[in-house]
C-alpha positions as CSV (number, residue, x, y, z in Angstrom):
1,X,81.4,116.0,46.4
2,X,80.7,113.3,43.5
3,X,81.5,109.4,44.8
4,X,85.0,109.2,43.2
5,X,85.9,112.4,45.8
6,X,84.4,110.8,48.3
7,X,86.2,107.5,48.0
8,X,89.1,109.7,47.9
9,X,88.7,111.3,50.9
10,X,87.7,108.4,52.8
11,X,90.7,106.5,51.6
12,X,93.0,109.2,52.8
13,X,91.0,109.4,55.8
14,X,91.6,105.6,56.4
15,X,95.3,105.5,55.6
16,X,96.1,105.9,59.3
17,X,94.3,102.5,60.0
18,X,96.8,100.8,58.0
19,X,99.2,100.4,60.8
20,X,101.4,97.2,61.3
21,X,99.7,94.7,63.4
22,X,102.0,91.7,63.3
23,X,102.9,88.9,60.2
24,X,100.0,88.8,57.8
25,X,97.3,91.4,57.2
26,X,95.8,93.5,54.7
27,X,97.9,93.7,51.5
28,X,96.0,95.3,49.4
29,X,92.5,97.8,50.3
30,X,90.7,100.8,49.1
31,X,90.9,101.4,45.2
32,X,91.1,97.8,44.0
33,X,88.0,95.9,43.0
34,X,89.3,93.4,46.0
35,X,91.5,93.6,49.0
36,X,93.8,91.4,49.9
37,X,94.2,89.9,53.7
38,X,96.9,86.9,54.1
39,X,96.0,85.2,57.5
40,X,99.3,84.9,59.8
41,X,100.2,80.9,60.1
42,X,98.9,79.0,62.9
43,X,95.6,81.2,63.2
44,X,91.8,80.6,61.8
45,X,89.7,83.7,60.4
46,X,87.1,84.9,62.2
47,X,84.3,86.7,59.4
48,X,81.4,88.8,60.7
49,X,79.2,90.7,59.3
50,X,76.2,93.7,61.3
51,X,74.0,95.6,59.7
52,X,72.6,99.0,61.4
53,X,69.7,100.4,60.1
54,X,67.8,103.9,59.9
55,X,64.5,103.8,62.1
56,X,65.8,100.2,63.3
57,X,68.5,100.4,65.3
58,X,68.7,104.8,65.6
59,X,66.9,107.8,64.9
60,X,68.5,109.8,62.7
61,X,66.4,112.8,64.2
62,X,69.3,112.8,67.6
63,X,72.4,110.6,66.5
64,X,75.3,112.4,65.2
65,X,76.9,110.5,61.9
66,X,79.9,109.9,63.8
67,X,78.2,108.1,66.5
68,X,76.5,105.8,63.8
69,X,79.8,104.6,62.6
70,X,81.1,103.9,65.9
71,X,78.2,102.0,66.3
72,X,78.2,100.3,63.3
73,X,81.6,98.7,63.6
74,X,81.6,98.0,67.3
75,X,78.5,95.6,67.0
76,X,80.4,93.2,64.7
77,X,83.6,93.7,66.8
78,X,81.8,92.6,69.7
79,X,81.1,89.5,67.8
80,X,84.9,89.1,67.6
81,X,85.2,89.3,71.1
82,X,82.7,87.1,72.3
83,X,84.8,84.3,69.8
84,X,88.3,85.5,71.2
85,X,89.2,87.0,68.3
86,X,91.5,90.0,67.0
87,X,90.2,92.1,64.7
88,X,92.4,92.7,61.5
89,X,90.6,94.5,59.2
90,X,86.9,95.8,57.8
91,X,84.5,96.2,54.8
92,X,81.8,98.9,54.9
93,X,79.2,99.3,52.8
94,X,77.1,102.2,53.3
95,X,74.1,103.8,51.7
96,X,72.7,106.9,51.9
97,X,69.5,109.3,50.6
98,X,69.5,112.2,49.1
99,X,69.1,114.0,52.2
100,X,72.3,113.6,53.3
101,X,75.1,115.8,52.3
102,X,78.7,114.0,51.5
103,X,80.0,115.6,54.6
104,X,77.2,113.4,56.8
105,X,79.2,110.6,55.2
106,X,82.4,112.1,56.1
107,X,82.0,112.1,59.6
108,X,80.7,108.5,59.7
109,X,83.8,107.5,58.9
110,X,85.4,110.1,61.3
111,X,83.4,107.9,63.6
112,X,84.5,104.4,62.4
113,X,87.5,105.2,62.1
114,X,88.4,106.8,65.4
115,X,87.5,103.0,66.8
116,X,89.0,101.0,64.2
117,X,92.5,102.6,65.5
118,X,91.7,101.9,68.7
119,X,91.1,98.4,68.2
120,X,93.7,98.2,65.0
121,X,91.5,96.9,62.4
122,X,92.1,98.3,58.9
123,X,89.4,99.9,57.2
124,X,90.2,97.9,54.0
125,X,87.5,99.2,51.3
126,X,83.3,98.3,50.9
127,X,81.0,99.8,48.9
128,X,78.7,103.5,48.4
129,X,75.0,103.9,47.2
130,X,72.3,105.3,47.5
131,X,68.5,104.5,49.5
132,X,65.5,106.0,51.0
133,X,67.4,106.1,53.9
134,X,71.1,105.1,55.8
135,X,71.4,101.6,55.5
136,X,75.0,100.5,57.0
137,X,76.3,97.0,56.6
138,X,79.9,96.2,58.1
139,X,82.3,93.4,58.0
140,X,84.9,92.1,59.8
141,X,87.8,89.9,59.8
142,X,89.5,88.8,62.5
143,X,92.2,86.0,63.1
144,X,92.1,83.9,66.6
145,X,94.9,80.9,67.3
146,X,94.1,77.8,65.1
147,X,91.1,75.6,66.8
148,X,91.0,77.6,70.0
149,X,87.8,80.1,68.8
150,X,85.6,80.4,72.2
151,X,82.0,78.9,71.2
152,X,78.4,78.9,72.5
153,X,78.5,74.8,72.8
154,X,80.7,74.0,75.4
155,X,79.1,75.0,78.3
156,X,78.3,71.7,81.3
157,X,76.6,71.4,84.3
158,X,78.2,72.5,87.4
159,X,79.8,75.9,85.2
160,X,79.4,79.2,86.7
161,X,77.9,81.8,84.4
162,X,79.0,85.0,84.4
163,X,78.4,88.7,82.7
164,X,81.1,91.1,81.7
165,X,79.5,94.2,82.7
166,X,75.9,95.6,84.0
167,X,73.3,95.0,81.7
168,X,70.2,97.3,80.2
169,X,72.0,100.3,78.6
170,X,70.4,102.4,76.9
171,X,70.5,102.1,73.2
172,X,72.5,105.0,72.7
173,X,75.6,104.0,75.4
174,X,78.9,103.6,73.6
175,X,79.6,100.2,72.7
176,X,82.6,99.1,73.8
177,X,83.7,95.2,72.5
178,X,85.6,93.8,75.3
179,X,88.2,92.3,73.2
180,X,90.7,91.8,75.3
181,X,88.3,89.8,77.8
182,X,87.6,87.7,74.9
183,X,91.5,87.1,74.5
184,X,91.9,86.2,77.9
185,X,89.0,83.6,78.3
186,X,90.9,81.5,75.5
187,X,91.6,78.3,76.9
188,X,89.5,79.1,80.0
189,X,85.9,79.6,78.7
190,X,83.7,76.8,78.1
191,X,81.1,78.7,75.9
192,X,80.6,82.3,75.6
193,X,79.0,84.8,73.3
194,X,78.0,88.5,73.4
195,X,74.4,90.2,74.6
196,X,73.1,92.2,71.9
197,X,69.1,90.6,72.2
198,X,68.7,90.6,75.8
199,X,70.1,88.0,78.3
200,X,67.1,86.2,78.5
201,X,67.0,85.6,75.0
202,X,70.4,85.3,74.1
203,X,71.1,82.5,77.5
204,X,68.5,80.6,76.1
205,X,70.6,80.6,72.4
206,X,73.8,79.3,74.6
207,X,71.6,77.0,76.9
208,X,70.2,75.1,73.3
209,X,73.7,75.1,71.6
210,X,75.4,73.1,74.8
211,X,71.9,71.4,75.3
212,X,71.8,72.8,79.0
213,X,69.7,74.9,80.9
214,X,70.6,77.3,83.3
215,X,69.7,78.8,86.5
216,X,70.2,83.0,86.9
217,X,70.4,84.0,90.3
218,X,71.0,87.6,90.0
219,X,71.5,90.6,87.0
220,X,74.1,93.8,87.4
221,X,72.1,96.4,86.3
222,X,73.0,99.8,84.6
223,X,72.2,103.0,86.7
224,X,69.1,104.0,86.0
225,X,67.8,100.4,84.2
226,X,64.5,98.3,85.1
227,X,65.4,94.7,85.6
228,X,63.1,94.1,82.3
229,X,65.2,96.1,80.1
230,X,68.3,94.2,81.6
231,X,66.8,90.9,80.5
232,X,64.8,91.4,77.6
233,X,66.1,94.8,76.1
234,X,69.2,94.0,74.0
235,X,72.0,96.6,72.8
236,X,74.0,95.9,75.5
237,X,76.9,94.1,73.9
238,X,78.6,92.4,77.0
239,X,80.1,89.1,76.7
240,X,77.7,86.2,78.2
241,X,80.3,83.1,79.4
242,X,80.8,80.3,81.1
243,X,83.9,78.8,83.5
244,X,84.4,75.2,85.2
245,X,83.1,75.8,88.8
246,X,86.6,75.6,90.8
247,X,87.6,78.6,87.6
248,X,89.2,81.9,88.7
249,X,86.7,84.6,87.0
250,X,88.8,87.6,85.1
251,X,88.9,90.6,87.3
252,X,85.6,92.9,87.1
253,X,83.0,90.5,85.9
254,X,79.9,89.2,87.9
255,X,78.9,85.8,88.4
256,X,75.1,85.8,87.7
257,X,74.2,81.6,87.8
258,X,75.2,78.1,87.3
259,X,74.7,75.7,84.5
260,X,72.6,72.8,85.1
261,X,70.9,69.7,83.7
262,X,67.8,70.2,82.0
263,X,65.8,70.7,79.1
264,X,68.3,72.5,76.7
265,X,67.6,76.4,76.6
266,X,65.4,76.2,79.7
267,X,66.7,79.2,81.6
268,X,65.1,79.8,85.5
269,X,65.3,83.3,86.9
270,X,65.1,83.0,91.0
271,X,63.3,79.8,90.6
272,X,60.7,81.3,87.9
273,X,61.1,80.1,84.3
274,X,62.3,82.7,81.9
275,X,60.6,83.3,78.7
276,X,63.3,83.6,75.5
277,X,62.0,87.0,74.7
278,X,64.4,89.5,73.6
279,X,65.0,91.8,70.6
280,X,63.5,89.8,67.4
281,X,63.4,92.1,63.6
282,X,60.8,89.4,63.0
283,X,58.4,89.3,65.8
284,X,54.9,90.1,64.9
């Protein structure tokens, strides 16, 4: 199958994204040297962009192609979440050796696709080539009411932390982007973001944004997870928040700490100071 058939198909393939989502959207999408998304009034876009990587983030030797599409667009739709947001629509750009038949890149989309329904965002066009090996890059639009976009800087002393789910998944557990918890901390939140490098790592990013620290009594961990993996592991892609202290929590999170004065990004673990190590593609 040459490119042009392989555009085709995953156009066709995609067509059943394209479903009505409310006032604005995607206009225009695969075929065109540009789509075309017109924002709904009253509402600020939200852009994201993930990249997932052969030999970085999967081996290629044990994941199925249509788990590395899933994959690939629910890490940036987690970012979406962790802002409030709702996803509209997505660009992929994908690359591929020689290796790899056009039916490996047909079931990546099967994949994608299979989520982007789910979550209603519009495969709306990207870009094909060629590498030493699958390089994946995915981005996202989403759409969240005008100045209300949960941030990582709003977090005081005296909040309650909280978790959405247990931490220290294995790298190869479904992701699945809490987007409607994001949605329903709008207006209640006072910072949140998601896990993807580890909670140690990733509080500390939240702690030096607000110019807190913060003081973790406790970590839900997966079945099966060491509490090391649960704080420096990453890949878990829960969403990492904060509520006033008198807040009541959405149903099925866990409150893990408080908030507190301090040096900003200091994070204590049961009284013991908590290194910011995490995942890091540039660590030595």
């Amino acid at each position: 199958m040459n490119e042009l058939k392989l555009v085709d198909r995953i156009r066709r393939m995609a067509a059943s994204s394209r479903e009505k989502t409310g006032p604005g959207g995607v206009l225009l999408g695969i075929g065109h040297d540009c789509a075309i998304f017109r924002p709904p009034a009253g509402f600020d876009l939200l852009l994201k962009t993930d990249q997932l990587i052969e030999r970085i983030h999967y081996s290629a030797a044990i994941t199925p192609a249509s788990t590395v599409g899933a994959r690939a667009l629910a890490r940036p739709l987690s970012d979406i979440a962790a802002m409030g947001g709702e996803p509209r629509c997505c660009l992929v750009s994908l690359a591929l050796p020689f290796s790899k038949r056009s039916d490996w890149a047909v079931n990546f989309f099967k994949g994608l696709l299979r989520l982007a329904r789910r979550t209603k965002t519009v495969l709306a066009g990207g870009d094909l080539s060629r590498d030493s090996h699958v390089h994946c890059a995915v981005m996202v639009c989403g759409i969240v009411p005008r100045g209300k976009g949960l941030r990582r800087d709003g977090a005081r002393p005296g909040d309650a932390l909280y978790v959405s789910g247990r931490l220290g998944k294995p790298w190869d557990h479904p992701i699945r982007p809490r987007l409607e918890l994001g949605r329903a901390l709008i207006g209640h939140a006072t910072a949140c973001m998601d896990l993807s490098d580890g909670l140690a790592l990733d509080l500390h990013r939240l702690c030096v944004e607000s110019r807190v620290a913060a003081e973790v009594d406790r970590v839900p961990l997966f079945r099966g997870a060491s509490l090391d993996r649960a704080l420096h592991g990453g890949e878990d892609y829960e969403l990492l928040f904060t509520l006033a202290a008198r807040a009541t929590p959405p149903r099925g999170v866990t409150r893990i700490g408080t908030i507190v004065a301090g040096s900003p990004g200091v994070v204590r673990f049961q009284g013991r100071k908590l290194p910011p190590r995490g995942w890091n593609h540039f660590a030595p």
